[in-house]
N, C-alpha and C positions, 0 to 999 in steps of 0.2 A: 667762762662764757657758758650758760645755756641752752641747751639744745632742747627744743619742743619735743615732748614723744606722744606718738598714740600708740598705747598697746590695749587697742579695744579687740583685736583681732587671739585669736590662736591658730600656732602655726607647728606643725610637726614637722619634722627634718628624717626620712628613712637614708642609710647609708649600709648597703647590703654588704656583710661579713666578707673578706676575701671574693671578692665578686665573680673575678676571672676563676681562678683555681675552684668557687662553689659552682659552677656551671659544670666545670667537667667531673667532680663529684656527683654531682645529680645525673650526670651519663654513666657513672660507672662509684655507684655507692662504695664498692672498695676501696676506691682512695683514701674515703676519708676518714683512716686513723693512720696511712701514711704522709710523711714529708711531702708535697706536692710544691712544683715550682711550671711557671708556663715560661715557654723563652720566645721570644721573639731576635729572629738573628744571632748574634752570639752572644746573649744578653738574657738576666734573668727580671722579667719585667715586675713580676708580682709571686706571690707562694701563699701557701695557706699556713693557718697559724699554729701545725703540728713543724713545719720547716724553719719558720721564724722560731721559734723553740728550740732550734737546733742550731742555730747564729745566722740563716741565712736572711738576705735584706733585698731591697727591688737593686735595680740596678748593678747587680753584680754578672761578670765575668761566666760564662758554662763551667772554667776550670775554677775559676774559685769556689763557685758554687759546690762543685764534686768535692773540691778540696776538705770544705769547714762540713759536709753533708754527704759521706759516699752512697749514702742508699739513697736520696732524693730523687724522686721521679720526677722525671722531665716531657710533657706536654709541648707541643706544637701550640702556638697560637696565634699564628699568624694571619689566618682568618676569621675576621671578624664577625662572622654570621650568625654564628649558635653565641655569641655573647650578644647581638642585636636582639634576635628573636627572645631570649629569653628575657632583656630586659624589658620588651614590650609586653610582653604575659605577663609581670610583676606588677609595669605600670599599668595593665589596666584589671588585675587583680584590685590593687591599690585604689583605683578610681572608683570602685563599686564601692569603696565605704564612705564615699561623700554623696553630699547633695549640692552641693554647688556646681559639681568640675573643676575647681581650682585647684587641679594637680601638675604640679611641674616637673619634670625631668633636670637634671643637671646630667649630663654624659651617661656612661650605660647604667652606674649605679647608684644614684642617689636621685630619691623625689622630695619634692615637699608637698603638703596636704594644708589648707587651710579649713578648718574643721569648727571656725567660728560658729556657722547655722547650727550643726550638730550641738554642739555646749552651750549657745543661746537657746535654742530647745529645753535640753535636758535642763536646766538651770530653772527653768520655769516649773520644773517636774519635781523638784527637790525639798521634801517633806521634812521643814525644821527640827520636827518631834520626833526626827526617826531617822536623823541622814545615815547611820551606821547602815542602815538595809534599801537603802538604795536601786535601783536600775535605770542601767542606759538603753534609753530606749531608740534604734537603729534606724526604725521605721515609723512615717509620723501615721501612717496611716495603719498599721498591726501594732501595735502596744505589747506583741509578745515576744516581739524581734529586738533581741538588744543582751545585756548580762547583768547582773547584777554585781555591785560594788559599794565601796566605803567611799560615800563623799565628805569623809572629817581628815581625811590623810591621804598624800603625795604617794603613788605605788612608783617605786624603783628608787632610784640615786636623785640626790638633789645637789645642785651648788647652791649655796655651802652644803659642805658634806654634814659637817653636828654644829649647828646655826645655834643649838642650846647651852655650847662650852663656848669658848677665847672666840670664835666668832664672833660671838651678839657683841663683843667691844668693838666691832669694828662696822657692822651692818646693823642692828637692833634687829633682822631678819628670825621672826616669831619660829617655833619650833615644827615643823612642816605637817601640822593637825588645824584642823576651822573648825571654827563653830558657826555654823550659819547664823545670818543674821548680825554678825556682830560690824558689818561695816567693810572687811576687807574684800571687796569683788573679785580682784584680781586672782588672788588666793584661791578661790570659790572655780574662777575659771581656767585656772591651772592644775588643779585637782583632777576635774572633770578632763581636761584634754588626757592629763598622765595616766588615767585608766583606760581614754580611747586607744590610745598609744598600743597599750599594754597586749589591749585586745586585739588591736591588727596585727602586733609583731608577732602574738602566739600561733595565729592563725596561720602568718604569712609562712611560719615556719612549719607546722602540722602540715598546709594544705601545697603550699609549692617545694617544701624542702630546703626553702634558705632561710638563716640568722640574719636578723639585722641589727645594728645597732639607729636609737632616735634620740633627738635632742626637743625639746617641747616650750616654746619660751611663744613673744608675741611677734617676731617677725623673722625673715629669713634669715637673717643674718648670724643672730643668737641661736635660733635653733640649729643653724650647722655647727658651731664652732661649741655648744654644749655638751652636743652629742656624744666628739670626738673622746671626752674624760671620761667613758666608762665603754672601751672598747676589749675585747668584742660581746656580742650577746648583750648589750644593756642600755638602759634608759635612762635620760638626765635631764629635768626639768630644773631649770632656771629660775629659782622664786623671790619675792619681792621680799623689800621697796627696790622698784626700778627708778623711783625717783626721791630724790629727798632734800628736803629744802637747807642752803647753807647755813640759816641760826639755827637750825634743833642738834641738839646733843644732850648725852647720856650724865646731867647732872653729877652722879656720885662717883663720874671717872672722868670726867670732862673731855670726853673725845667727841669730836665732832663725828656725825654718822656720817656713810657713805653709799649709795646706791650699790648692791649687789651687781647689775650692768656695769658701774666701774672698775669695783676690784674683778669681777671676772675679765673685761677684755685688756685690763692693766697687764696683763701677765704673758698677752699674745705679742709675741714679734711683732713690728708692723707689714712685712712681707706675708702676713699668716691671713691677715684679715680678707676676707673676700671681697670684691670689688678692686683693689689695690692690686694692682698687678706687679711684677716687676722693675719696670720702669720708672710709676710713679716711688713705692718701696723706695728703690733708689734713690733718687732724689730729694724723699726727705730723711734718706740714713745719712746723705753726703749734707743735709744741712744742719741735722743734730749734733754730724761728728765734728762739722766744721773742715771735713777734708774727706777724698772719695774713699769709702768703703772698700776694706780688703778683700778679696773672693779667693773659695777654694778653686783648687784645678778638679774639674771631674770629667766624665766619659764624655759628653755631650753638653750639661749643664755644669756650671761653678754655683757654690752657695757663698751667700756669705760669711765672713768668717767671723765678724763683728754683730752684735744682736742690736738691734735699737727696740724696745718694746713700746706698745702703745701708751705705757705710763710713761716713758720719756720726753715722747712726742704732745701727749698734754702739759705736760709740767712744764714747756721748754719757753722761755720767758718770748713773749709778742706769738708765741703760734694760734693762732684760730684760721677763720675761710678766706680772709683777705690776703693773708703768708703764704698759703697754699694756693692759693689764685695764683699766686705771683711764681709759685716756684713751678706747679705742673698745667700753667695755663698756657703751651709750647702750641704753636701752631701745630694743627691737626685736632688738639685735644678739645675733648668735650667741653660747650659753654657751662659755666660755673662747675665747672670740675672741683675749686677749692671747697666748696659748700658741701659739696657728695663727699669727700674725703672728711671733712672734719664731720658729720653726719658719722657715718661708719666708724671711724674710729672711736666714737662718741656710743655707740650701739645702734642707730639708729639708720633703721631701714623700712620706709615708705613705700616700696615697689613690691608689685600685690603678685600674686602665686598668682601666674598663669593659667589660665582657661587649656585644655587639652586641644591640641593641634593637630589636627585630620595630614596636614601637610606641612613641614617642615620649612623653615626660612631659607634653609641654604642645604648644601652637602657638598662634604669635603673630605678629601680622603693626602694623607699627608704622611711623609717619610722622611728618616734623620740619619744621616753619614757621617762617618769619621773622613772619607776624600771620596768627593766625585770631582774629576775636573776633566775631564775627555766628554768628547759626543758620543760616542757608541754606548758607554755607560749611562750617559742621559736620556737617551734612546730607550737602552732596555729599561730606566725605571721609569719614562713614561708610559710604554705602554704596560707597567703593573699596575702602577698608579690611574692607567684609565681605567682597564679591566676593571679593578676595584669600583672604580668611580659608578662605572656604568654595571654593573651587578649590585650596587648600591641603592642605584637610582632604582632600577627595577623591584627592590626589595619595599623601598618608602614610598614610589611611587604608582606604582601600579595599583591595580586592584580588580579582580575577578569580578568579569562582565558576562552579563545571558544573554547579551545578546548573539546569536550564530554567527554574524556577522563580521565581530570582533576579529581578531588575528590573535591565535594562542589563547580566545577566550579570556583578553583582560585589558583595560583600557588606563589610558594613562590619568591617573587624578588631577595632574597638574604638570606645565611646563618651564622648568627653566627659562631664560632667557638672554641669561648672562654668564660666558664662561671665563674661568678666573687661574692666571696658573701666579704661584709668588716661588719666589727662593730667598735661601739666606746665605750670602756670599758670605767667606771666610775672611775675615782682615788679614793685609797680607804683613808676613811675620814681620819682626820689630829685628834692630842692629843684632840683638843677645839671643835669635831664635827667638822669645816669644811671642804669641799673640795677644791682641788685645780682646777684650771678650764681648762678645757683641750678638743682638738679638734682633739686631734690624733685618726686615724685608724687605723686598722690592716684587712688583705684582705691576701685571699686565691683565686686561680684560678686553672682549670682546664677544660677538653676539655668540649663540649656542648653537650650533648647524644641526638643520631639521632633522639629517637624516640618525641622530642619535636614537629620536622616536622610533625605528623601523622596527618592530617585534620582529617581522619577517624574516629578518637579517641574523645574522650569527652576530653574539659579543664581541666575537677576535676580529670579525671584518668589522666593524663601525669603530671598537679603536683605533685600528690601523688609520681607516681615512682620518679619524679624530686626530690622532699624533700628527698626520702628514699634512692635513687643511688648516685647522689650526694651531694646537700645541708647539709646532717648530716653528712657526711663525713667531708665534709670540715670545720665546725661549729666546731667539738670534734678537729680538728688540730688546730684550733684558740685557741679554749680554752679546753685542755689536763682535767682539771678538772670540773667534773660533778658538783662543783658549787665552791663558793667563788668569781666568779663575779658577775658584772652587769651593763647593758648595758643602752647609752643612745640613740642610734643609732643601725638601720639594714639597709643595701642597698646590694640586691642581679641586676647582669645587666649582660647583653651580649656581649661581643665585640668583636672585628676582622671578620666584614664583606667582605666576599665570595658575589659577585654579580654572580647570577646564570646567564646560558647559556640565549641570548635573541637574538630576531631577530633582533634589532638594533647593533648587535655588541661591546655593551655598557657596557654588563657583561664579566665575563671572555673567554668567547668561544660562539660561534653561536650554536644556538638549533637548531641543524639538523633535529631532529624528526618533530619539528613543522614544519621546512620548508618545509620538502618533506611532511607535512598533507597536507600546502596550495597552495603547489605546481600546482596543475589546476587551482585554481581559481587566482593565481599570473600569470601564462604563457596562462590563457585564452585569451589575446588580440591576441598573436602570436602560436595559435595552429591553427595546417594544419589539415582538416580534408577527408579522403579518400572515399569520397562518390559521386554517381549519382546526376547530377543536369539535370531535366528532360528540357528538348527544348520547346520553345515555340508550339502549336497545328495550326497546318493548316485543314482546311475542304479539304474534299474528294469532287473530281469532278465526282468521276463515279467507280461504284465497280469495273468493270473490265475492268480499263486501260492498258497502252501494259505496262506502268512501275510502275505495281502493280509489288510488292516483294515478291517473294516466300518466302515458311520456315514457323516458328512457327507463324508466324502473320497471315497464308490465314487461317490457321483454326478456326479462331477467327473472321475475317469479315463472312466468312458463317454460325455462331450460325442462329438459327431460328429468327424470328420476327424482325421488320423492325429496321431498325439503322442507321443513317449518317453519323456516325465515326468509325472507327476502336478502337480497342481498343490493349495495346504491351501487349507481353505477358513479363515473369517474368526477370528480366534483374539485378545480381549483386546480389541474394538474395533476391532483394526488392519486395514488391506487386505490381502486375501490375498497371498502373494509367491511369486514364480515357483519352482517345484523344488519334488523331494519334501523333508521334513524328518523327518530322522528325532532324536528327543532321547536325549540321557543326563541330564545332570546340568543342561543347558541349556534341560529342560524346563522350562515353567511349570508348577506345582501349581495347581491351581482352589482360586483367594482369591475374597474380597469383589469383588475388577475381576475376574474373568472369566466369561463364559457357558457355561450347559451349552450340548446338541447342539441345545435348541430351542431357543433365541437369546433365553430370559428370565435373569433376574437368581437367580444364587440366594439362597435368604434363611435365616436361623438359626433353625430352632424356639426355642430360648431368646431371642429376639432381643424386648426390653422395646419397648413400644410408645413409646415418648418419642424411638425413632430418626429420625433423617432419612437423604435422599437427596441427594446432591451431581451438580447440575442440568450437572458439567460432565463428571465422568467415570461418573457413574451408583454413584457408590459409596456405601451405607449405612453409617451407624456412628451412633453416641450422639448425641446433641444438643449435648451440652458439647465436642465434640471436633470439628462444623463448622466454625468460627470458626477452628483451625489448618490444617484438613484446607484450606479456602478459600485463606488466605493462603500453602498450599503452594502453588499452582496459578499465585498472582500472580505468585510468586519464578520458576516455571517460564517465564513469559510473557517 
């Protein structure tokens, strides 16, 4: 059966080198020509690739660790913080090299980048007569922002690895050089991705300090699982035909071609494939093998011990989306889940690289035991498990506010609404001691209690009441009895984000408070203000000329002791200002603000008695028209 594709897109896959272990490298450059391993509990979660050198692997033991590696430096990493924060500095290092925003996160370290504008650009830039001397240009608006490159050939690994030996009998997959113009697009626009590629991972590693390894193909799916063949420090672009029609073959060998997306994910487990999780996996190893799949015993997880690879599960006689409807279409499961399965397995992946998320869908924070089965024990790991929770929250959700007002100077982006705690009970053992092996959960929800908001409040105080309001409430509705289980899993998380009121319009409603805080210093370009602007000064030709002005001003050139200027006297409230003034058009007219010569207010015979007086600048007007005339006055302050 045929499966539709589009791969008009390009799509790169980043997957940063030893992620955990290069974080605490970048705190302390030393490490890194030692063995490094991080442990989490008494457990070696992940190492860097001078330890793996040495036979160490994830998931081993402190003592074996020591055992197979006695000098291996061992790391704390039990907090999650400095692997947060720097994943977010990566990802939005990484963001600055598109124009879209369609950068995705997978967990702390892996993004993908859809870079199709960028290579639809450049592609239009690319001079037939000349593509060996090339440049990508970064910026559409500087044409001197960008590198120069070879758009006639693939830079880095490619699958096929030598597409020009015993491969071409099995792909016709051209030798990974273009000629422009000759017809193959795809080609043309994998080129161009594999040099953008090139240049963010040199970057990424000059300018933040980490390796990464990228996969380059036209959708998520291939780009992750490409990538993985040339680890660490390298790059693997996927090249065509990604499709190829059943009657064409290679006349003088008579093999039928075969898409390169074929033989590449023939080769993958079907556990391996993304999307496919364990469960479903399952279910179609138990239908290939025709009987349930044997599993290893491991610390926390079993693998299995049996492979079923993608090219089993095509070849397997009646499988397509209607077989697969039937086997993982279990209540619970997604509508047309057979269709997404045989899709995936097939290469093929239509769900588009995420737009960058100011705020997060959920947060969850989750923990895994060899035996909890008492309350005191559940106790203390819930309140770790809040702690985290809500140090979490404050990390993704918060965000530094000017306004004074604030509390700790930060307001919250957005609010949960939904709190969620699940466990995974143990199967209880079988006649012979064993257990059966099992990944089911069970999960309680309930609304989110306000007072987790309180900045005011200490962390330790708001999980306490969190454990004691709700957490143990919903813990005794999972499990009705005070004991007889036991758990291998806890994950307490929040979900169904509220994006609060913001001036971007971007949350649910406009923060009107705030607007009208910044309201002067927003309308400061277009505020009119009602004041005296004094006239230039002229020199006096002679104190008593015939068009010397009577009034408040003669009694002020006759002060005692000698003078050359006159001086005005008080005009509009203001203090008098040195020099004579003379006006034109920079006169004031006597309004409402200004005094006649005897220094009272003047007032309007028509003037309705329901007026007032404004206590600041003395100005009369309506009653209905205080209450703006006042709040001019504030904006003024």
């Amino acid at each position: 059966m045929i499966t539709a594709r589009n791969d008009k897109r390009i799509i790169i896959h980043f997957d940063y080198d030893c992620f955990y272990a290069s974080v605490f490298e970048n705190e302390n450059p030393a490490l890194k020509s030692l063995p490094l391993a991080v442990q989490q509990k008494n457990i070696i979660v992940t190492s860097n690739y001078e330890a793996r050198r040495r036979g160490l692997g994830k998931l081993q033991l402190i003592s074996e660790a020591k055992k197979i590696c006695p000098d291996v430096v061992i790391v704390l990493g039990e907090e999650l913080g400095r692997f947060r924060d720097a994943s977010k500095s990566l990802y939005r290092y990484l963001e600055s090299f598109t124009w879209s925003g369609k950068v995705e996160r997978l967990g702390f370290d892996e993004v993908w980048l859809d870079i199709t504008d960028l290579v639809d650009y450049n592609q239009t830039l690319l001079n037939p007569n000349d593509p060996t001397h090339s440049f990508f240009q970064l910026n559409k608006n500087d044409p001197t922002v960008g590198f120069p490159y070879n758009a006639t050939t693939i830079t880095g690994h490619t699958y096929p690895n030598n597409p020009q030996q015993d491969e071409i009998l099995k792909s016709s997959t051209a030798i990974p050089s273009f000629d422009p113009g000759n017809g193959n697009d795809l080609m043309e626009r994998l080129i161009l991705g594999s040099h953008l590629a090139q240049y963010i991972r040199w970057n990424l590693e000059e300018q933040k300090g980490y390796t990464s390894t990228v996969g380059i193909s036209t959708n998520k799916i291939l780009s992750k699982l490409v990538g993985n063949l040339n680890k660490p420090k390298g790059q693997t672009t996927l090249l065509p035909p990604y499709v190829i029609q059943h009657d064409c073959s290679i006349p003088e060998h008579g093999h039928v071609l075969e898409s390169n997306v074929h033989l590449f994910m023939d080769s993958h487990s079907i556990g391996k494939v993304p999307g496919i999780g364990f469960k479903m996996s399952q279910r179609i190893r138990n239908h290939i093998l025709q009987r349930p799949a044997e599993f290893d015993d491991g610390l926390i997880y079993g693998g299995t011990k049996e492979s079923v690879t993608v090219h089993d599960v095509r070849m397997f006689p009646g499988i397509g989306p209607e077989l697969l409807e039937k086997l993982l279409g279990v209540p619970g499961a997604e509508r047309g889940i057979g269709g997404k399965a045989w899709k995936l397995i097939n290469g093929v992946d239509d769900t588009e690289v995420q737009q960058a998320k100011k705020v997060p869908s959920q947060i969850s924070i989750e923990d895994s035991y060899t035996q909890l089965d008492n309350m005191s024990q559940v106790l203390k790991e819930l309140r770790m498990l809040g702690t985290s929770l809500i140090k979490r929250m404050h990390v993704d959700l918060l965000e530094y506010d000017d306004d004074p007002d604030s509390a700790e100077g930060k307001r919250w982006l957005a609010h949960p609404k939904t709190l969620r705690l699940s466990t995974r009970p143990r199967p209880p053992l079988n006649a012979d001691s064993t257990r059966a092996h099992s990944i089911n959960r069970i999960s309680r929800s309930g609304p989110l209690p306000n007072f987790v908001f309180n900045l005011k409040e200490s962390v330790d105080a708001i999980v306490e009441k969190l454990v004691q309001v709700a957490l143990i409430p919903m813990f005794r509705r999972l499990h009705p009895h005070p004991s007889g289980w036991n758990l291998s899993l806890m994950n307490i998380g929040v979900t169904n984000m509220v994006e609060t009121a913001s001036e971007d319009s971007k949350g649910t409603g406009r923060d009107i408070g705030r607007m009208f805080k910044r309201q002067a210093e927003v309308l400061k370009e277009w505020k009119v203000e009602d004041k005296d602007v004094p006239p230039d000064p002229i020199p006096m030709e002679a104190e008593n000329t015939e068009d010397h002005r009577e009034g408040p001003f003669e009694e002020e050139e006759h002060q005692d002791g000698p003078s050359d200027v006159t001086q005005t006297g008080p005009s509009a409230g203001n203090a008098a200002i040195d020099g004579i003034l003379v006006g034109s058009e920079d006169l004031m007219m006597p309004t409402q603000n200004t005094v006649d010569e005897s220094g009272m207010w003047e007032e309007d015979e028509d003037e309705e008695e329901n007026s007032e007086r404004c206590f600041h600048c003395g100005a009369t007007m309506p009653a209905f028209a205080m209450p703006a005339h006042l709040r001019f006055h504030t904006l003024e302050e």
